[in-house]
N, C-alpha and C positions, 0 to 999 in steps of 0.2 A: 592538763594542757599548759600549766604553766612552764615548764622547761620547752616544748615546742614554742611555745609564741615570744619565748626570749630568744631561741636561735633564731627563729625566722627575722627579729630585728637584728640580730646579730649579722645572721648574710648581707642582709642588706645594708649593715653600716662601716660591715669589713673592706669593702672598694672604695667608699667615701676616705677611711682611715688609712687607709695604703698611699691614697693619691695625693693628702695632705702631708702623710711622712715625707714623700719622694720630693715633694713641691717644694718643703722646709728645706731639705737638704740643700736641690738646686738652685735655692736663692744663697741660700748660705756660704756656698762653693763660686757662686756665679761673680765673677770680678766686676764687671760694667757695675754691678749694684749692691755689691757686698762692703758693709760696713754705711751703708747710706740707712739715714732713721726709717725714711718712709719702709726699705725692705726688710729691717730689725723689726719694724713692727708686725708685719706682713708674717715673716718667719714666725715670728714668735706668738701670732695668731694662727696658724696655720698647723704650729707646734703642740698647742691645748686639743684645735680638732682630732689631732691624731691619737692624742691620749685617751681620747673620752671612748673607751672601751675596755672591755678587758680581754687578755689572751687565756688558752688553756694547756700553753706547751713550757717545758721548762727552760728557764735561762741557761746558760753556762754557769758552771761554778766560779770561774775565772779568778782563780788560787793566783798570789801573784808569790814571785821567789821571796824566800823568807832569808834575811840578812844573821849570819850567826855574831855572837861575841869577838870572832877574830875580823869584824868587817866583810867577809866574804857572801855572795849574795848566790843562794844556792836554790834551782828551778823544783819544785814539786808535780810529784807524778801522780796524775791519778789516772784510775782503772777499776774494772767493774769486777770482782771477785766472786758474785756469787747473784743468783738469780733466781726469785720464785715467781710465780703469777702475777701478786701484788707488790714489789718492794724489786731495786737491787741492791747489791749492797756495793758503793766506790768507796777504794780505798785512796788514801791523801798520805804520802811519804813523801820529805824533802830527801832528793838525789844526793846517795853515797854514804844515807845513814843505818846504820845498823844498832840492831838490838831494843831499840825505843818502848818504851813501854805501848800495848795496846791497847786503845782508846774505842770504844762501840758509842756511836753519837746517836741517838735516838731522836730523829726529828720528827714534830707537831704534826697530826692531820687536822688542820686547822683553818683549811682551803687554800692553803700556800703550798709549795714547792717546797724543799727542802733545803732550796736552794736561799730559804730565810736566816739560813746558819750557818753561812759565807765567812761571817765576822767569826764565828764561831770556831771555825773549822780553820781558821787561816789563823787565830791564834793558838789551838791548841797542835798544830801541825808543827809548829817551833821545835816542842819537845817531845812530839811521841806519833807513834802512827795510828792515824786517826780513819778509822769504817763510818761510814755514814749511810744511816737508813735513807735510799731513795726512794720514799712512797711514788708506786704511778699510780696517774690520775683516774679511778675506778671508772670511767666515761670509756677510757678505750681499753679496759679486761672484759672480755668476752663472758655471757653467764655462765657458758660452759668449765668457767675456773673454780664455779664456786663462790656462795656468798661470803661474805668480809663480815667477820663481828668482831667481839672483846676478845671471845676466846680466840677466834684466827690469827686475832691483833699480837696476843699474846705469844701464842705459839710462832710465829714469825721473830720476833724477840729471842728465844729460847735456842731456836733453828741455828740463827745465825751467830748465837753464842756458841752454840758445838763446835760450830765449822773453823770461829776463832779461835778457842781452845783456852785452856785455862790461862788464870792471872790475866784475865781481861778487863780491863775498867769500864764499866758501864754508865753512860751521861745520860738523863732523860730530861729534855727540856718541854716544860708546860705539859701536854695533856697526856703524853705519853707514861709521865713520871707513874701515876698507877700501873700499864703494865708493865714498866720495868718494875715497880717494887714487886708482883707477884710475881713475874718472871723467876727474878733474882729466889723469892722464899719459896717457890715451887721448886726449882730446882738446892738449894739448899735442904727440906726437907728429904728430898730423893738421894742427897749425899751426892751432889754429881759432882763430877771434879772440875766440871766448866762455870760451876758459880763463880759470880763475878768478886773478883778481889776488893774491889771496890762499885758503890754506886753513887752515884751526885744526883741528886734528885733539883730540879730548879723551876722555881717558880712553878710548881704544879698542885691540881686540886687534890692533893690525898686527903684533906680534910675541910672541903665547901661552905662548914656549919662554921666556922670562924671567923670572923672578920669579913661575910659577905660583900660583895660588888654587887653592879647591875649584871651583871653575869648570871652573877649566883639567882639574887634574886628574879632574874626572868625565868631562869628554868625553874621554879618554883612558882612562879605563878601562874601558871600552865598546867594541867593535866596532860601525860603523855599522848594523851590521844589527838591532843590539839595539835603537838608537834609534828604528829605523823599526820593530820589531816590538810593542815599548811604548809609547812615546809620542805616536804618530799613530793620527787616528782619524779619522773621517767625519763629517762636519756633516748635523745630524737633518734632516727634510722640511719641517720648518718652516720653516728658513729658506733666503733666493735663492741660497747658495752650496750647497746641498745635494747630496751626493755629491762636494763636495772633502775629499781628505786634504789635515788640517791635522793641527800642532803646538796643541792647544787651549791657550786663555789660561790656563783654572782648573789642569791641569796643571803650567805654569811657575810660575802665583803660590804653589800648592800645594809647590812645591819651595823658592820664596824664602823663604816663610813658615816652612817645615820647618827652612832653615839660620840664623834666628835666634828662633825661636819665644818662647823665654824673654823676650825684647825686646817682641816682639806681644803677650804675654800680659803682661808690664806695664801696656802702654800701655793696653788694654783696660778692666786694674784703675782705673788713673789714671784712666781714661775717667769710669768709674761713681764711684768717689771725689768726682771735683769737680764730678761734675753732681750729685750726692746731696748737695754740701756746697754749692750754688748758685753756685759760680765758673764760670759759664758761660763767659766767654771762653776759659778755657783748655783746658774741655770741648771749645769750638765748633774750635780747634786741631788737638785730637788727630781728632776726628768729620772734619773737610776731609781731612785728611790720606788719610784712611780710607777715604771717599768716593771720592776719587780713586785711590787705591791699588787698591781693589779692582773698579775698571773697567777691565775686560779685553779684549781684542785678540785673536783666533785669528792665529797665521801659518801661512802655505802652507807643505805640507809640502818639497815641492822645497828651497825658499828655508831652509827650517830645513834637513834634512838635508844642504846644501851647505853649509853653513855650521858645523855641526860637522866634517864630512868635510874641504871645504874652507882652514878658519882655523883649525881646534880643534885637529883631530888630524894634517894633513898639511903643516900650515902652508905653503901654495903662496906666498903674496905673500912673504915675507921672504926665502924659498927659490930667485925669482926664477921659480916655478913658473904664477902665478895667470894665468889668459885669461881671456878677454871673447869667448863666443861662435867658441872654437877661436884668436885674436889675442893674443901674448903682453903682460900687461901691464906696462909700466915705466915705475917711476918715476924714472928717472934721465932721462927723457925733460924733466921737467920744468926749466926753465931761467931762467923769468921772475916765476914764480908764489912770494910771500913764504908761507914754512912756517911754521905756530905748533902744537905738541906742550904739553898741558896733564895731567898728573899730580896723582893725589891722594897725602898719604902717608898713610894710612890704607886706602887704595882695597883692599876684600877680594873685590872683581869683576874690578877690571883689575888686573895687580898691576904697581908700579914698573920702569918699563924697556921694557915691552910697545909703549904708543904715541909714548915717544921713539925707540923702533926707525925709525920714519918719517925721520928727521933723516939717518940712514946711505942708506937706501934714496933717497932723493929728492938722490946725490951729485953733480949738477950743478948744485944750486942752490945759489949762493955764502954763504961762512958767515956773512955781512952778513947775509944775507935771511931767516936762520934761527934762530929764537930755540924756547927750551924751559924750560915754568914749569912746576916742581913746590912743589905745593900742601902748608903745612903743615899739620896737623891736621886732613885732611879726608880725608872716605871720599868712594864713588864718587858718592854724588849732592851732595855736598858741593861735585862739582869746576864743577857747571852750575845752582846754586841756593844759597839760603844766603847769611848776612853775609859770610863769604869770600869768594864769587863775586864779589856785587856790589861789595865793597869792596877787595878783590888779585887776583882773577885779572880781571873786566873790566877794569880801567884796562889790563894788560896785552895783552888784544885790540883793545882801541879805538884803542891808539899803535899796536897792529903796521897796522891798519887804515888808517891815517891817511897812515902810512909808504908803503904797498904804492904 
């Protein structure tokens, strides 16, 4: 019952949330009282009510034109190329260019949208043409699709490397970074011609037993039974997935939220501060943020409970343990494919050491081909967003890129 008695507050807070956006707006727009403290404040209280929920549909990507070297500010197209049950896959080209190298972005199921890799995708769109897994949200796939595990997770991966075709770079940020590595060595061992020329592995748990977090160590101090006794729940009748157990989104964000709260409730204050003191820009910062943050993502419960069982606690990949549908998978298979391992130091999700584990694991691939960048001063969304990204660790992907 627990995912029914969270919608049913959810219906019920969604009219209260709508009428406090609308309210904000029209005071804000409203001249007799726009710019007056008493209505700054008003607004800017009115602005918190709206927030205190969460959504479960995905933002826009809202790619903005990318400025080349010669000054010219040039619009980016995206379009959906390819579509299975679970996932589509947009593609992101700046208009008029050709040839670019191709880029497969592998985004997080992590109760976020995909739409987390914005920063991501808008920087490496500069210089190459960049596919982006769109996880959809498994609340509205029907169970007639089929359930979602590692292996589907995986084969979804592999799919949509065919369909791009060889000398593909493949990017896997955070948790996905395990099925693209077995992707990447399954298909390597099969000799297929769609191995990816390159992989970048970042910030992800190919090896949990290093430098644990409270991450790590929560999923370890649990038996898997307790995971699936608490944390899964059933998706209401209202929506197309109805009757899948899932990992619900407001569960995991309820838990991120829980491990730095003090920080949330800053930001929050901040929030109302600068919009009551009329610096909206900075307001209009924290509120995107927020926005997007709190648009959340149900996962299948298969795919979650393998994946703490799996990667958390039993650590099969680094163990030499992990299959693919009963197939053992290895990465020493791979032999052509240029390696890149990105690290944050600051990272209190992945922690140091974890996905340069990849580097060992992948030991036939020549120590030329293998490069490993840890990141200073940045935590874990620091390692795929942010002035660091764009400015030390992309120049670092785009040479390995260029190289491959």
């Amino acid at each position: 019952m627990m995912y029914q008695n969270y919608q049913l507050m959810a219906n019920l807070g969604n009219p209260v949330r709508l009428f406090a956006n609308q309210a904000s707006a029209f005071l804000d727009t409203w001249q007799p009282v726009r710019g007056v403290p008493a209505s700054r404040r008003m607004t800017a209280w009115l602005e918190q009510v709206s927030l205190f929920g969460f959504t479960h549909h995905r933002p826009p990507f809202r790619i903005e034109p990318v400025t080349l070297l010669s000054g010219e500010s040039v619009a980016v197209d995206e379009s959906m190329v390819a579509q299975t049950p679970f996932c589509r896959l947009i593609r992101f080209s700046r208009q008029g260019a050709h040839g670019l190298p191709r880029v497969m972005l592998v985004a997080p199921m992590s109760g976020h949208f995909a739409t987390l890799l914005r920063a991501t995708v808008q920087t490496l769109v500069q210089d190459h043409e960049v596919y982006l897994t769109d996880w959809l949200n498994i609340r509205d796939v029907p169970l007639s699709a089929g359930e979602f595990d590692m292996d589907v997770h995986t084969e979804q991966i592999i799919h949509f490397l065919h369909l791009l075709g060889p000398r593909t770079h493949l990017i896997g940020v955070c948790q996905p970074t395990v099925s693209c590595l077995a992707a990447a060595s399954l298909m390597a061992e099969d000799k297929n011609d769609c191995v990816p020329a390159s992989i970048t592995l970042m910030a992800g748990p190919v090896d949990p037993r290093i430098s644990p977090t409270k991450v790590n160590q929560l999923a370890m101090s649990k038996p898997i039974e307790w995971f699936e006794n608490n944390l899964i729940g059933e998706v209401p009748l209202q929506f197309a997935g109805h009757g899948r157990r899932v990992y619900p989104g407001f569960v995991q964000l309820t838990a991120f939220l829980s491990m730095n709260a003090e920080r949330h409730r800053k930001s929050f204050n901040d929030l109302f501060t600068l919009r009551a003191a009329g610096e909206d820009d900075k307001a209009d910062a924290i509120r995107e943020f927020y926005g997007e943050y709190f648009a959340i993502m149900d996962l299948a419960a298969p795919f979650y409970l393998q994946t703490v069982e799996r990667i958390f606690q039993q650590h099969l990949l680094p163990k030499g343990e992990l299959t693919f549908r009963g197939r053992p998978v290895r990465p020493q298979a791979l032999r052509k494919t240029f390696v890149l391992t990105v690290e944050g130091e600051r990272d209190d999700i992945c922690g140091i050491g974890q996905t340069l584990a990849a580097q060992d694991l992948c030991s036939r691939v020549p120590a030329w081909m293998k490069t490993h960048h840890l990141q200073a001063g940045v935590g874990h969304y620091g390692v795929f967003s942010g002035k660091r990204w764009s400015a030390q660790i992309y120049p670092v992907v785009r040479a390995m890129i260029q190289n491959a």
